[in-house]
C-alpha positions in Angstrom: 52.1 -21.0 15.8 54.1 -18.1 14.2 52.6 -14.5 14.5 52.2 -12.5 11.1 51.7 -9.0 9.8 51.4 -7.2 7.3 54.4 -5.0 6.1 53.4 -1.3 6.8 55.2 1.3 4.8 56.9 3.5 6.9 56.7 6.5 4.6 52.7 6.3 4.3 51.5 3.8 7.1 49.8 1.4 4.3 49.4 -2.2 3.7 52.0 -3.1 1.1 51.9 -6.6 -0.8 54.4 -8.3 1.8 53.4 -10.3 5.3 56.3 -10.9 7.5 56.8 -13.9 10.2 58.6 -12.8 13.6 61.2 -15.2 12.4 61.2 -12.9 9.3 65.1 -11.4 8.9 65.7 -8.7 5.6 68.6 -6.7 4.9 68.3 -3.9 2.1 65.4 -5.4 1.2 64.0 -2.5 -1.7 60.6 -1.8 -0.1 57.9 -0.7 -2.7 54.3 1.1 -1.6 51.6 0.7 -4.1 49.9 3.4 -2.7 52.5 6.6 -2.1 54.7 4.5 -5.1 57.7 5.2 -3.6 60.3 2.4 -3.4 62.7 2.5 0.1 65.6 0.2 1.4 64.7 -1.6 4.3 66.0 -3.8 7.8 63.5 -6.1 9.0 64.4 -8.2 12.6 62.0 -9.3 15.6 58.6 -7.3 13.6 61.0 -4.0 13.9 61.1 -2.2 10.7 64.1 0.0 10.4 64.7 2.9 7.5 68.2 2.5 5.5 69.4 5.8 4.7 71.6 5.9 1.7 74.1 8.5 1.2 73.1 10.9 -1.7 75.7 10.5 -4.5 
């Protein structure tokens, strides 16, 4: 049986709308918090959520 959870922001700490396996691979995947509504780029691999930092332009 494959373990899920929910996707936390990082920004806020809140449930968003997502659920992730820990088979679950994104890559600049535009994260968006209902709650802070801020949208973010992020990695997701093994449950470990990582921040993208994009250069300012």
């Amino acid at each position: 049986m494959d373990k899920t959870k929910w996707l936390l922001c990082p920004l806020c700490g809140n449930k968003t709308r997502n659920k992730i396996r820990e088979d679950t691979i994104l890559k600049n995947y535009p994260l968006y918090c209902p709650k802070c509504k801020q949208e973010i780029m992020i990695e997701v691999k093994d449950l470990k959520v990582t921040i993208i930092k994009e250069p300012d332009a």
